[in-house]
N, C-alpha and C positions, 0 to 999 in steps of 0.2 A: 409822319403824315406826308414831308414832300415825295419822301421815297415811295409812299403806296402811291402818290398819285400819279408818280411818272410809271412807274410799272404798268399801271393802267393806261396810260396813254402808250405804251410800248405797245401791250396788246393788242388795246384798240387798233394800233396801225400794223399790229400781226393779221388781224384777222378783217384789214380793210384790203392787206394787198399791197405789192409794189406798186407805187408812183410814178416810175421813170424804168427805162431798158439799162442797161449792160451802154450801149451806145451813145442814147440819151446823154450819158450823166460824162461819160471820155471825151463827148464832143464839149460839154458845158467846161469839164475842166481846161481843152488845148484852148478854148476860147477866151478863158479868165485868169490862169494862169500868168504869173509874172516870170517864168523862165523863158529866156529865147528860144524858138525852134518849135517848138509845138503851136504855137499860134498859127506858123506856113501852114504846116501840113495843112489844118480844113480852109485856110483862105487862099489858097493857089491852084494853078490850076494841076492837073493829072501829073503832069513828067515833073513839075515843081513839088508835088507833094510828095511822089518816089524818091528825091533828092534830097527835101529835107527831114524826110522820116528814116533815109538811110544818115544821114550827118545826125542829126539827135542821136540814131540809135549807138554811132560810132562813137562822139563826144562821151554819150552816158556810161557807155561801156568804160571807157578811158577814166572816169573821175572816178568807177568804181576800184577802177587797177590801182590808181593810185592810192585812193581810201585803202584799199587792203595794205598797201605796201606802208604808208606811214603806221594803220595803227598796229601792224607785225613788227613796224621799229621801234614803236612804244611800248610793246609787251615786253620785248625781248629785257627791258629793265635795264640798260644801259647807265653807266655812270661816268660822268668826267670829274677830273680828280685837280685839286687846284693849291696850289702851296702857298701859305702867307711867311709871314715872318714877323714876328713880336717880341718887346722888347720891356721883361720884366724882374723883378727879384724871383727867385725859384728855391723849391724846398732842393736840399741836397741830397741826393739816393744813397737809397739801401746801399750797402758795401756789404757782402758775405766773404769771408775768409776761409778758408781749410789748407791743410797741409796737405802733400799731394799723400804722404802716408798714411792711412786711417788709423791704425793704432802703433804702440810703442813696442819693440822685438823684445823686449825685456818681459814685458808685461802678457803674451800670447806664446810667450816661447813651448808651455807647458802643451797648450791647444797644438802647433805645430808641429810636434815633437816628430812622430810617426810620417807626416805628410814630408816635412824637409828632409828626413834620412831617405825620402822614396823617391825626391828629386835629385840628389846628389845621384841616388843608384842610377836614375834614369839618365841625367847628364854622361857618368861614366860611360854607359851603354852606347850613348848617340857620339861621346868624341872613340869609343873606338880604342885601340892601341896605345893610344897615345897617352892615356892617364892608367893603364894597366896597372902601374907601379902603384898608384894611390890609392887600389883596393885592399879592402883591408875586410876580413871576414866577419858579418854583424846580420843579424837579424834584424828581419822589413817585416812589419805589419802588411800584410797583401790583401787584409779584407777591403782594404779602400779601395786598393790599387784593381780588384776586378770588378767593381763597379763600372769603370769606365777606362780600362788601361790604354796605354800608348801603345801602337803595333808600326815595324816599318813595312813598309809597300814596295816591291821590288816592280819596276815597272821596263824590264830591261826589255821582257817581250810585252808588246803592249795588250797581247790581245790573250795573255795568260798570266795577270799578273800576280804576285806571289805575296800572301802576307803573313807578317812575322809578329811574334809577341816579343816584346823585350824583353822579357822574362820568361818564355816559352819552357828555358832548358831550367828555371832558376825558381818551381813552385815548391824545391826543399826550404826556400826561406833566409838561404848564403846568396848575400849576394857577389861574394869573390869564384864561384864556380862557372867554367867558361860552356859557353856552347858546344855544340856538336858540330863539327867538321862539314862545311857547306853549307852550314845552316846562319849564315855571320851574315851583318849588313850594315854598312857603315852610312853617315849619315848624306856620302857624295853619290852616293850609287842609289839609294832610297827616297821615300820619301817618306815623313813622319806623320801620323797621322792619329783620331783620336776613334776606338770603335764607342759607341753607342747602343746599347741593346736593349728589350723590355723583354715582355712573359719569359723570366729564364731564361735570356739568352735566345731563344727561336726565331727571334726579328732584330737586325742590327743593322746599323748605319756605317758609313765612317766619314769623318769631318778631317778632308786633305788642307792642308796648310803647302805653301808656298818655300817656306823658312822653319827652322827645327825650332828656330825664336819665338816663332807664334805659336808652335804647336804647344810648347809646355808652358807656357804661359796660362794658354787661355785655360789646358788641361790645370795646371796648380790655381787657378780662379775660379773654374769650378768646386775642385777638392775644398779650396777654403771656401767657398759658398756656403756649403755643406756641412763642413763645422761651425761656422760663425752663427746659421740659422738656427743653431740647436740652443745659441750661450742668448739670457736673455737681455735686454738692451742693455738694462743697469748697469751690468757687469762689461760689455762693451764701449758703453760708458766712460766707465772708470777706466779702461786699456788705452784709450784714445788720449790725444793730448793736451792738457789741461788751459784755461785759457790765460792763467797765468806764465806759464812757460811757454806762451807761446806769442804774448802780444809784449814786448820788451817795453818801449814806448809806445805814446798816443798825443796828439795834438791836435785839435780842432779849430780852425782859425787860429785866434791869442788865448783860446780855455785849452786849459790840462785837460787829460780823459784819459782812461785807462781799460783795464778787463772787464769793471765793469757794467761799465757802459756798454758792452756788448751781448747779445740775447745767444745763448748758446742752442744747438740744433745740432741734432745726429741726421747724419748721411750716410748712407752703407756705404758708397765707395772712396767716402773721403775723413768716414768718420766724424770727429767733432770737428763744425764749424763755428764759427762765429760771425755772427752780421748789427753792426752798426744802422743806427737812424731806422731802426727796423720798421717804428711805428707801433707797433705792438703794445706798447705802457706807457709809452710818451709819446706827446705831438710831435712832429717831424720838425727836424732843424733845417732854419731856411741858411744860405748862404749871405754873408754878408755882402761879398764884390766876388767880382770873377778872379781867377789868377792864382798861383800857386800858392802865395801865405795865406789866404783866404779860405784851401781846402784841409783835408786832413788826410794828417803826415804820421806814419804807421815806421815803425821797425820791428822787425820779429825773427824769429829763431826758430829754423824748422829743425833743429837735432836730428841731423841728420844722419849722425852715426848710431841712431838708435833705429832706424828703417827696419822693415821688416823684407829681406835681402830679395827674397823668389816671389812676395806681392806687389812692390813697389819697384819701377825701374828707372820712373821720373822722381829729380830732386827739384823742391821750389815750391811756393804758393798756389795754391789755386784762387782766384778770386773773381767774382760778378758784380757788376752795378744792375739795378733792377730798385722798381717800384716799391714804395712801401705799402704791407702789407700783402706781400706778393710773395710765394715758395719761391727760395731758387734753385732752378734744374742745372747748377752750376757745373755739372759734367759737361753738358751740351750746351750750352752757353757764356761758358767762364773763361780766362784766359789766364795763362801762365806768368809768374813772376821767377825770375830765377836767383839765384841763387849766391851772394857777394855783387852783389847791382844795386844798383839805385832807380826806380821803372817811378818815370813821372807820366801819369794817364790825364788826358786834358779832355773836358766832357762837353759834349755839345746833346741839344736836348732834340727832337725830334716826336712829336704826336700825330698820333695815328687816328682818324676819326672816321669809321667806315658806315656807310648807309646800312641798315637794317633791311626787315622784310618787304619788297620783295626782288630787291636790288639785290642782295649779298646772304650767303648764310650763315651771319654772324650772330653771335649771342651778348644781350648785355651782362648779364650776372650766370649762367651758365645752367638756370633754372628749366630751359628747355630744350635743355639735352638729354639724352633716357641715358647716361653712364651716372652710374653713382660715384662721386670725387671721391677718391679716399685720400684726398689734400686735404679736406674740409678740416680736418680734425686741428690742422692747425690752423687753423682762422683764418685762411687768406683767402683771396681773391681765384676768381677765376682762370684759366689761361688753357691752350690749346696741349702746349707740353701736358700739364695733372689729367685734361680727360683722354690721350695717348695711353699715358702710363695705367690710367685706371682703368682702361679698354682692352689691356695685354693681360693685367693681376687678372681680370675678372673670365678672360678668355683660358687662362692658363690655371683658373680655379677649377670650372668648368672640363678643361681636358684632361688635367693632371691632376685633379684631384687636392690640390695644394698652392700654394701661393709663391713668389719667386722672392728671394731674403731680399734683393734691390728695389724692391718696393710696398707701399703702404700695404698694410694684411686688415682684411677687414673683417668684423667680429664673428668668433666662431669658427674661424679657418685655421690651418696650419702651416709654417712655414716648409718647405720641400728638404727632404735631409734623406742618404742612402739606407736609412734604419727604416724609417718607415713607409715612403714611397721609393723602394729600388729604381724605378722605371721614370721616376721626374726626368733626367738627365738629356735620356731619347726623346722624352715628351718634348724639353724644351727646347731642345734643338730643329725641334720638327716644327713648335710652333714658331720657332725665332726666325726660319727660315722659307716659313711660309708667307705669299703674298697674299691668297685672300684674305687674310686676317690680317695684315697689313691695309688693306684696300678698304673690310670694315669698319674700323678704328676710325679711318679718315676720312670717310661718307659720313659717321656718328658724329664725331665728333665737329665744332665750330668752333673759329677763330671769335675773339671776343672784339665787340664794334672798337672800342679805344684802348689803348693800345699806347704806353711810351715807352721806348726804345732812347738808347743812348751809345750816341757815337763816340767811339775814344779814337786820341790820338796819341801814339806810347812812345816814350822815347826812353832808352837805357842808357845809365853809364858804369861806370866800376868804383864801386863803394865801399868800405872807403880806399881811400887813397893807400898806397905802400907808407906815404909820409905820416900819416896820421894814423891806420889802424891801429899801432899801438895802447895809445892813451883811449882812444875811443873803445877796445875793447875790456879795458881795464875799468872803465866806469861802468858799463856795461854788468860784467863779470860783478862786481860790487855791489849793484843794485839788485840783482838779481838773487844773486847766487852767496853775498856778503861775504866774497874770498877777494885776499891780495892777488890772488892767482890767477892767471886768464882762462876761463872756462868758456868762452867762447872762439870762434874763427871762424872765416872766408864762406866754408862749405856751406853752412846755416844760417849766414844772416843776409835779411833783407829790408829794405827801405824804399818804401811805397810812397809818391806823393801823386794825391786824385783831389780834382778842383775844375773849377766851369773855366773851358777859355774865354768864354762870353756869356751875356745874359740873353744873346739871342736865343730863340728858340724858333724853328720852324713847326708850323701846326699842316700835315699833310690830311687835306678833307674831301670826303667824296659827296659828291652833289648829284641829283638826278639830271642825265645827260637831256633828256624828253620828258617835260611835263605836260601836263594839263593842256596850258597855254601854247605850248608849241604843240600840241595835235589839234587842239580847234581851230589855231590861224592857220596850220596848212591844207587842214580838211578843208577849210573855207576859202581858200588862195583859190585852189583845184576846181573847188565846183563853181567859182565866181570867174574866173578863167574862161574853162572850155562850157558852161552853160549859160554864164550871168548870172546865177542866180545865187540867193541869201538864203539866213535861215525862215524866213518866210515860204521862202518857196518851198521849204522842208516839211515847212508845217500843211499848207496846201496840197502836198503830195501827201502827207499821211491822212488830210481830210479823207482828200479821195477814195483812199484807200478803205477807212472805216465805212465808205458811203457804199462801195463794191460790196463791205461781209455785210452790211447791213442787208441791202436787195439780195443779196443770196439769204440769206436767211430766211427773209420775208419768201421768198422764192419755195424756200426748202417746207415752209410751213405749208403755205398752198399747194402742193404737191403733195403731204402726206394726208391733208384734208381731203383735196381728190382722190386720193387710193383709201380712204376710208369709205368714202360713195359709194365708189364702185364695189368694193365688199358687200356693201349693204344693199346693192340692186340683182347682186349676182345670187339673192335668196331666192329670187322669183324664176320661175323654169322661162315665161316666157316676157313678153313686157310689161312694165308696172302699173296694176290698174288705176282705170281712170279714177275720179271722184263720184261721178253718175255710180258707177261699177260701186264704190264702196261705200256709196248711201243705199242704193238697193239691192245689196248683201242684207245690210241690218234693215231693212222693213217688210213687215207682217200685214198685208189687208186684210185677209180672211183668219185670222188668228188661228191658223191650221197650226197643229202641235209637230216639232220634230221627229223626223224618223229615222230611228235609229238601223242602221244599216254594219255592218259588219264585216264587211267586204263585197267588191265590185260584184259580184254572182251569188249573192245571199239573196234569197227568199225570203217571205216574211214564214215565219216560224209559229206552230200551231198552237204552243203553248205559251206563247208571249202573250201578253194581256193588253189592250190599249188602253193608256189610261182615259178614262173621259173629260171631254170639252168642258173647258170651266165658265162657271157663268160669264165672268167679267174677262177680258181680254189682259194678256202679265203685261208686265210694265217694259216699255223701250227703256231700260237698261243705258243703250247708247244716245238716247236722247240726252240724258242728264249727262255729257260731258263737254265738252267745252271743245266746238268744232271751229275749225279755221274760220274763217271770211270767204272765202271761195267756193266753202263746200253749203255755209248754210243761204249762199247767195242761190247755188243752185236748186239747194229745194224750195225754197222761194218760188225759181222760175218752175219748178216741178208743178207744187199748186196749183199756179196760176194756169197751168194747160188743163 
């Protein structure tokens, strides 16, 4: 009901009309207004009111500039960043372990068989003369080898350069037969390089290397990619190094701990790892005190004489600290332990706590990211490395048709191998070396808001001693292995000690640089300043403002009322008759009957019939209707004449 009633009164005051001018109502506001400056202008005189209606206009222009500039620094989402420092007991992190080898040369020798007799040929070829004596006449599998062969690059003319197959002269299968006369390229005069080709060979690449080190390398990392994707994990698995033979001791604080207190996990380039405190079935172990006895104390044995010779060219540990319940990308974030050392890493803690939307484009849980994880499967947590990697699998499913062996394969897919995708190899070198798919990974992808990070600080010594290794490798050897006989040394073992040097930890947080409160006190500094005025006066100015659309309105209505009128007068050819005029239109004295006429020059017609005068006079019709006041005032006066 109140609502219909004000609609009504709305109306009413549509259809009574504006009230006040345009003028009217600018002079009532400079006059009542609480802002300085607009009050001069209508109370001074001429040159006073030109002065102060140009300073207003100056002043208002200026608090606009500034209103724009503060709240363009408030959008922009700025953030200041502030570091505490706190001081508590703390769980102790994940530890992952791997051997830099991934599996055992004993155990893969079978798989290898064909690729390492193609590397020894290939080596002969690149040193040249000088191992000539060491050939020895033996058949090479070469189906691998044209998948993606090594060729040298003579770049002597640079502007014709010449390439060579290592095996050019050598597709009878011997590889003791020498080339053709001019056709020879040693590895100081070339360069060694990898070709890459798809549809049969009709589109190829070539991938220049710097060093003949790199080039067969990366070449025999491919070749084994390509085998390994084919064996399936289990069996992988089992090649890799067990985690018995691999964790010798364990000590945790003053508790014993062993292999199996470790959670085992495959890594394709490092094979089986193993990670401590993972979290994953048990609660997280907090640290007792800071300090070396307090952490835990690892010895292990990476067998090193069992490497697999042209995979592996680093000897030693790989190992990460990292969150629990968190992957570790321990390739790219791990660090090395070497090898007959003692590495005491000493942890300080560091957290990362970053503003969300619309400061930062971080993710809490990584649920509004459009990459599908293929981390998930092992339960952990989100992080920037897993939606990377799952950004390349799923771009490299898409181009290639297949999935790359160094990463998660998700259902339904297949790993890439020279049997059944030949063309993977070009593919992934095209897409490994492309940057807009580098650029989109990293638009998609989001760093996650929190964030702990841990700082180490490493110090090595030589472990053990000349004096002691004796007896120490002899209990070793005994526990292990249950011989009198020393089955270990130098090359393979290592002694890890990782522990808090402190309980401090730093918490790194990001805070909105401009809030709320800092845009409304400066927006109000400004116009309090150069106008005087508050937020009253803001509101007085938006009065006014509703009271201008309201008169226009009102305005706009009376206006289309008027060109309604005039529609309706423009019916008539000449001016609108009077009322005299349209009272005696409709009256009959002599009840004379109409005659019908037919046009302006019609005669009366001989066979019309008139009807005859009726006794009684018909009825005024337009009397029975309900005539203004003006009109029946005049027949009144009609009467009475």
């Amino acid at each position: 009901m109140h609502v219909k009633k004000y609609l009504l009164k709305c109306l009413h005051r549509l259809q009574k009309g504006p009230g006040y001018t345009y003028k009217e109502l600018l002079v009532w506001y400079c006059d009542n207004t609480n802002t300085h400056g607009p009050k001069r202008i209508i109370c001074e005189g001429p040159k006073k009111k030109a002065m102060w209606f140009v300073l207003t206009l100056l002043f208002t222009s200026l608090v606009c500039w500034q209103w724009g500039v503060f709240i363009r620094t408030y959008l922009s989402w700025e953030v200041s960043v502030s570091l505490s420092i706190g001081f508590k007991a703390m769980d102790f992190p994940a530890v992952t372990i791997c051997n830099t080898s991934p599996f055992q040369y004993s155990k893969v020798k079978h798989l290898l068989k064909d690729l390492d007799e193609l590397m020894e040929a290939v080596l002969e070829r690149i040193l040249g003369p000088e191992l000539s004596h060491v050939n020895a006449t033996r058949a090479l599998n070469l189906t691998i080898w044209n998948y993606m062969p090594l060729v040298f690059i003579n770049e002597q003319n640079p502007h014709h350069p010449v390439v060579l197959d290592l095996f050019e002269d050598n597709y009878n299968g011997s590889a003791s037969s020498s080339p053709a006369p001019g056709r020879t390229c040693s590895a100081q005069g070339c360069k060694v390089a990898m070709r890459l080709c798809s549809h049969n060979g009709t589109t190829c690449n070539f991938r220049n290397f710097s060093s003949a080190t790199q080039a067969v390398t990366e070449w025999y990392t491919l070749q084994a990619t390509n085998i390994f994707a084919q064996v399936p994990k289990q069996e992988l698995v089992a090649m890799g190094y067990p985690a018995e033979r691999l964790i010798l001791a364990c000590l945790f604080g003053a508790e014993p701990c062993n292999y199996r207190n470790f959670t085992p996990i495959f890594h394709p380039d490092y094979g089986n790892c193993y990670i401590f405190n993972w979290g994953m079935r048990e609660k997280a172990l907090p640290s007792a005190n800071p300090g070396a006895e307090f952490g835990l104390k690892l010895i292990l044995d990476m067998g090193q004489e069992d490497y697999v010779p042209f995979l592996t060219s680093t000897a030693g540990a790989r190992l990460m600290l990292h969150e629990q319940m968190s992957y570790p990308f321990i390739k790219e974030e791990g660090i090395f332990a070497m090898s007959g050392m003692e590495t005491s890493i000493g942890v300080l803690v560091d957290r990362l706590e970053r503003k969300g939307e619309p400061y930062s484009q971080c993710t809490m849980n990584g649920s509004d990211v459009p990459i599908r994880n293929l981390y998930s499967d092992y339960n952990t947590t989100y992080s920037i490395q897993a939606c990377i990697r799952s950004c390349f699998q799923d771009h490299m499913i898409r181009n290639c048709s297949c999935g790359h062996y160094l990463y998660p394969l998700p259902r339904g897919e297949k790993y890439c191998n020279n049997q059944e995708f030949p063309d993977w190899a070009y593919c992934y070198s095209a897409l490994r070396m492309s940057l807009a798919q580098r650029e989109t990974c990293i638009d998609v992808c989001k760093e996650s808001c929190n964030d702990t990070q841990y700082k180490m600080t490493i110090s090595m010594a030589v472990w053990p001693s000349e004096a002691s290794e004796d007896w120490i490798f002899h209990v070793l050897s005994q526990e292990r292995d249950q011989s009198t006989n020393i089955t270990l040394n130098r090359k393979g073992i290592i002694k890890l000690n990782i522990y808090f040097q402190e309980y401090n930890y730093r918490t790194i947080e990001e805070s909105a640089a401009n809030n709320i409160v800092w845009l409304l006190s400066n927006l109000g500094g400004q116009f309090g300043f150069w106008m005087g005025g508050s937020v009253l006066c803001l509101i007085e100015f938006g009065e006014i403002i509703i009271d201008f659309v309201w008169i226009t309105i009102i305005r706009l209505v009376a206006l289309a009322k008027s060109l309604r009128q005039r529609r309706a007068q423009a019916c008539y050819d000449g001016p609108p008759p009077t009322v005299a005029e349209l009272v005696e239109a409709h009256t009959n004295f002599g009840f004379q009957p109409d005659t019908a006429t037919h046009g302006p020059d019609a005669g009366p017609h001989p066979h019309e019939q008139t009807p005859p005068i009726p006794g009684t006079p018909p009825p005024n019709y337009d009397s029975l209707r309900l005539q203004p006041l003006d009109v029946i005032e005049s027949d009144n006066e009609g009467d009475a004449i």
